[in-house]
Structure formats: structure tokens, C-alpha cells
N, C-alpha and C positions, 0 to 999 in steps of 0.2 A: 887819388889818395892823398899825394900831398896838399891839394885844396882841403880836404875835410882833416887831414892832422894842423893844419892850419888855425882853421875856423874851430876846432874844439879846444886848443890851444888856448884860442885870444877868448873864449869863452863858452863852456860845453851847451850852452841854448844855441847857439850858432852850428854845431856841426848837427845838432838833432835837427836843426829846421833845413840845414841841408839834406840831410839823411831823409827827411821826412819828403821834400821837394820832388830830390830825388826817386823816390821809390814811386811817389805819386806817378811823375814824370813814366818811369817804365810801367806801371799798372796799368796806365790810359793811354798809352801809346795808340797810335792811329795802324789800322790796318793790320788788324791780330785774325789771325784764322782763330776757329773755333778751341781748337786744343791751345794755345796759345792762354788765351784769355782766361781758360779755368785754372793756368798756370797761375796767372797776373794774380787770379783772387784764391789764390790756397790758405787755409786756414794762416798757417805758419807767417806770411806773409804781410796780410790784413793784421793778425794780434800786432806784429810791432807799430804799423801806422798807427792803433788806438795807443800805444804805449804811447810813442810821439806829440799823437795829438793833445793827451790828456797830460801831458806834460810841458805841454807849450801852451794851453789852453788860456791862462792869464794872458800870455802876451802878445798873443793873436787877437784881429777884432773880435766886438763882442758876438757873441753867439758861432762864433764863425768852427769853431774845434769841434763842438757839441752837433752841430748841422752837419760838418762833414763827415766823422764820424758814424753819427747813425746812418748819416745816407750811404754809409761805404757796406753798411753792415749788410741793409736792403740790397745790395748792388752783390753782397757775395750770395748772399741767400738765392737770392733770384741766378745768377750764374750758377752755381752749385746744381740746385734743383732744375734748370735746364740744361747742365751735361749731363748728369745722370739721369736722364727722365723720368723724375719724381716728381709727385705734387708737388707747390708749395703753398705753406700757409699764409692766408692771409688777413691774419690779426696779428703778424709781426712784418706788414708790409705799410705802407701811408695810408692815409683813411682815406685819400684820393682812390688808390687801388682798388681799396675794400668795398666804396660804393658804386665802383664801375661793377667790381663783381656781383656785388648786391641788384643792380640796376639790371643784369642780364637776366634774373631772375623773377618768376610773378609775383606776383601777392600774396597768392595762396602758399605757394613755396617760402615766402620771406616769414610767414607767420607760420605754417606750419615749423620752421626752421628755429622759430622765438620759443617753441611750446618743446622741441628737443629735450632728453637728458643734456646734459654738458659732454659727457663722451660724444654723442652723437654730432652735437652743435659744431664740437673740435674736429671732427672728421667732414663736417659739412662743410666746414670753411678751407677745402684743400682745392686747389685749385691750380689749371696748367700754369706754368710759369711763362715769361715770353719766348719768343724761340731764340737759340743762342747766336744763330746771324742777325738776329735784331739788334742782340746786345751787343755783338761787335762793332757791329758799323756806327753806336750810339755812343761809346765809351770815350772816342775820344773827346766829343762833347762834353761830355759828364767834366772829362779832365782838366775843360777850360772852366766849365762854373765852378768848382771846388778851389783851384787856382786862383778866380778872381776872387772868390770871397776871404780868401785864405790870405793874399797878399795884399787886401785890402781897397780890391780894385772897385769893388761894389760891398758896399753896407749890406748883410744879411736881410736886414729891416725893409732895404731899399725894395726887397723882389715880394713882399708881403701884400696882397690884394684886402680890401675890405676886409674879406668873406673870411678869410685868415683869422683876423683878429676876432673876429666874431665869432669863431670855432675857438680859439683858443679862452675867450672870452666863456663860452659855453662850457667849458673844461674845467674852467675854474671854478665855477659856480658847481658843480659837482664835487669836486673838491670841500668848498666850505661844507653842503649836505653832508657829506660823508663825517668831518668833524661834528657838525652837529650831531649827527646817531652816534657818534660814539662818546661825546658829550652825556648824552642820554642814556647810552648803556653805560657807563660808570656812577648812576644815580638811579638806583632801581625803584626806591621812595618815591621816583616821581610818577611811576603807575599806580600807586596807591590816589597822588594827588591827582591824577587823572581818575579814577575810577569811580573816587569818591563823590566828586561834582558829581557826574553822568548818573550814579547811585540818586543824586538827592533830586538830581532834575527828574529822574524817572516819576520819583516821591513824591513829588509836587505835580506833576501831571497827572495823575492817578489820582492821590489820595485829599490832597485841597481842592475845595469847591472854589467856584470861581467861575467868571466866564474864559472859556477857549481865550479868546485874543490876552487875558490877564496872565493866566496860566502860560500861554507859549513867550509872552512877551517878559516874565520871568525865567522860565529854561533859557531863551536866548542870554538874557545879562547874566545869568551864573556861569554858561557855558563862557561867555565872552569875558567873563572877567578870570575865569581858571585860566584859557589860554592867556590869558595877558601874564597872568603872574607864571605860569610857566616858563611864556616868552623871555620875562626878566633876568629868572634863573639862569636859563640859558646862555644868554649873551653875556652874562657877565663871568661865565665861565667860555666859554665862546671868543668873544671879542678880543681879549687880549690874546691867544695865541691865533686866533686870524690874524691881527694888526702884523706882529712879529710873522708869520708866513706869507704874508701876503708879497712882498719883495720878492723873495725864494720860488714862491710860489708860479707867479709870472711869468720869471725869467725862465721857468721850465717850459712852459706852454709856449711861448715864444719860440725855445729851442726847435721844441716839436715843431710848432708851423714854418721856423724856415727852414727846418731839415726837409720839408716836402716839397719847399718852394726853390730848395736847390737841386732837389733829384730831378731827371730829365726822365722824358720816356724812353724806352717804356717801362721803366720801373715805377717811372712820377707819370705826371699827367702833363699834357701841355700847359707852359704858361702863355702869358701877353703877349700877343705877337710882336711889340717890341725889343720885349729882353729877348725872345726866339731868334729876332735877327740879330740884336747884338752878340750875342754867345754865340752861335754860327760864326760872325765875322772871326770872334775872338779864337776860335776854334781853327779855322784858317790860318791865319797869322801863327799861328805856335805850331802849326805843321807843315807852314812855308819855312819857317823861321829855321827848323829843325832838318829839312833837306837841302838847304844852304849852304855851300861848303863857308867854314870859317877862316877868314883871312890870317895867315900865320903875320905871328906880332916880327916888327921892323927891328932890326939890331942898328943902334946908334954906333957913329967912325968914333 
């Protein structure tokens, strides 16, 4: 206590990152029996670390608040729903999760599952959670990757594979479509200047003589020249707030891929077998470090 009246003292970021440290520290504690750990992740509990996090989130590395955070979220969801044995869902778990559960099922099931209402679809996607002695024995781990990226021991960035960036890369470009149609629905004129081409190419295949190759070789250039000038319009309402989101934009997808890249299993998926042994190590070491007796400080004559 008087450490943390201290550090809030000389400046209240400092008792929060303890306070934050701290609570980590006992939430991931090594060797929690089952009741123990649903203790660790009680709602009550979890809310202040996001309080913490998003409030120290500037001065922490980059990505590093926003990755721990949602991975902590995953991490009570999945505890929760494996003490209580309930589902849980998994379209608020990593897309890692989501395609392992995707993968346990056929074809026919995956596509029958696409053709669902959306009530149905929501209930399809419920799924066992891991079991809760998985997640004990796993949590201390967890508490050493959260730890290193938190204190800066590993770059968020550093744990991101290829396949990452290409996923978040494929995210984005989602992203842009989506502004594009809404681009489009705030300009409903432009289904008239759509309709109207398609109207006159009909005209002209139909009703002008001509040979076939004249005739299709005119639809094509009308058809090709309406989209072009559509395309214009677009972009030019388009392009400047892409430019302006594009930054923002990023750094969200980002967040997302190393929020996955930090979760451990079984919540995440295995990474690299290199970082697997490095975090192990590191995982050691903080639970050597912590059964240690500490040497009481020397009084100077």
C-alpha cells in the first residue's frame, strides 16, 4: 500500500500501471484450481483491467493495450462459459478459433449453415468451450505474453506471421467495399445512370441493324464507358475519406491480428515454435522468480 500511495503520488499513471501489473499478476497466477480462476476472471474484475488498460493505452507500446485487452475479454468468455457449462460463441472468439470450428465440420454443413436465417446461423455458431483444467494450467502462460508485450519485452508486431497481415490486409479491403456501397446508397441517381446505358444497349441490339460483331462491339463500349464514368464519381467521393481512414483504419486490423497472435491455447491457436519456447521459458522464470524467498534489505551501522 505504501508502494502504490507512493507511485500515485509522484504520478497517478504510475499507480494505475501498478495497479494494472498487479491485478494481471494475481489473475494469471500459476496453479489455480478450477474455482479459483473463475474467481480471477469475474466480471467486476476484468471491467477495471479494461479501465486501466484504456487508460494507459498511449503509453504502453503500440498495439500492445488494445491486444491485451481483447485477448483478456476471450479469456473471461471462454472461462465463464466453461464454469458454467454453457456454450460459447464463436464469432466473438479469434478467427483462429472460428476456423478450427468451421474445419470440424463438412461441406455440406458449412453451406448448409451459409443458407440459415441469422437466428439459426447465431445458434449454429455455439460451441463447447475448452475445458476449465485446460485453462488453468494455460493461464499462467497467457500471463507471461501479456506481461512481455505490455512491458515492452516483445513488439506486438514482432509475434505477426505473414498470413496475419494478409488477413488483416483482406479486412481492409472489406472495409473500403463497404464505403463504397454506402457511397452508392447516398446517390440513388446513380441507378437511373445505370439503368439507362443497359436500357439503350438493350435498343441497340434489338432494334439497329447491323451485323452481331457491330452491334455487341457497341454494347460493350457503352457498357464500358457508363462504368468508367460511374467509377469516377465514385472515387472522387470515395478517395478522400479512404485516404483520411486509411491510417485508423489499419491500425484497427492490426490490433485485431495481434490480439490473436498474443492469445495462447487454448483459447488461440498455437504459434511458431520459436516464440512457444520463448514464452514457456519466460513463463518459468516469473514462477521461479515468485517462489523465491526475497532477501530482507541490509540496515546500514
Amino acid at each position: 500500500m505504501n508502494l502504490l500511495v507512493t507511485l500515485t503520488a509522484a504520478d497517478s499513471s504510475y499507480g494505475k500501471a501498478y495497479g494494472l501489473g498487479r491485478a494481471l499478476a494475481d489473475t494469471t497466477c500459476s496453479h489455480q484450481t478450477p474455482d479459483q480462476l473463475t474467481r480471477s476472471f469475474e466480471s467486476y474484475r476484468v471491467g477495471q483491467l479494461y479501465v486501466w488498460l484504456d487508460e494507459l493505452a498511449s503509453m504502453l507500446p503500440d498495439h500492445a493495450a488494445r491486444a491485451v485487452g481483447q485477448s483478456l475479454e476471450w479469456w473471461q468468455q471462454a472461462v465463464t462459459a466453461a464454469a458454467g457449462g454453457s456454450k460459447l460463441n464463436t464469432t466473438s472468439m479469434p478467427a483462429a478459433y472460428r476456423s478450427i470450428e468451421a474445419s470440424q465440420r463438412s461441406g455440406w454443413t458449412q453451406a448448409a449453415a451459409a443458407l440459415m436465417p441469422r437466428r439459426q446461423r447465431a445458434r449454429a455458431s455455439q460451441t463447447d468451450p475448452p475445458p476449465i483444467e485446460d485453462l488453468a494450467a494455460a493461464v499462467a502462460r497467457q500471463g507471461a505474453v501479456w506481461r512481455g508485450v505490455l512491458d515492452g519485452d516483445k513488439r506486438c508486431t514482432d509475434l505477426l506471421a505473414p498470413q496475419d497481415y494478409l488477413r488483416a490486409g483482406d479486412r481492409l479491403a472489406r472495409h473500403y467495399a463497404d464505403m463504397a456501397g454506402q457511397a452508392l446508397r447516398t446517390m440513388p441517381w446513380l441507378l437511373l445512370a445505370i439503368l439507362l446505358p443497359l436500357v439503350v444497349v438493350v435498343l441497340v441490339l434489338v432494334f439497329i441493324p447491323g451485323s452481331a460483331v457491330a452491334r455487341t462491339a457497341t454494347a460493350v463500349a457503352t457498357i464500358a464507358g457508363t462504368f468508367s464514368g460511374i467509377w469516377k464519381i465514385v472515387r472522387t467521393r470515395v478517395a478522400p475519406i479512404a485516404a483520411q481512414l486509411e491510417r485508423p483504419l489499419w491500425g484497427t486490423e492490426i490490433n485485431t491480428a495481434t490480439t490473436e497472435a498474443v492469445t495462447v491455447p487454448p483459447v488461440g491457436t498455437p504459434q511458431d515454435p520459436a516464440w512457444e519456447q520463448t514464452f514457456e521459458h519466460a513463463a518459468a522464470e516469473v514462477s521461479m522468480a515468485a517462489t523465491q524467498p526475497q532477501p530482507s534489505p541490509s540496515t546500514g551501522s
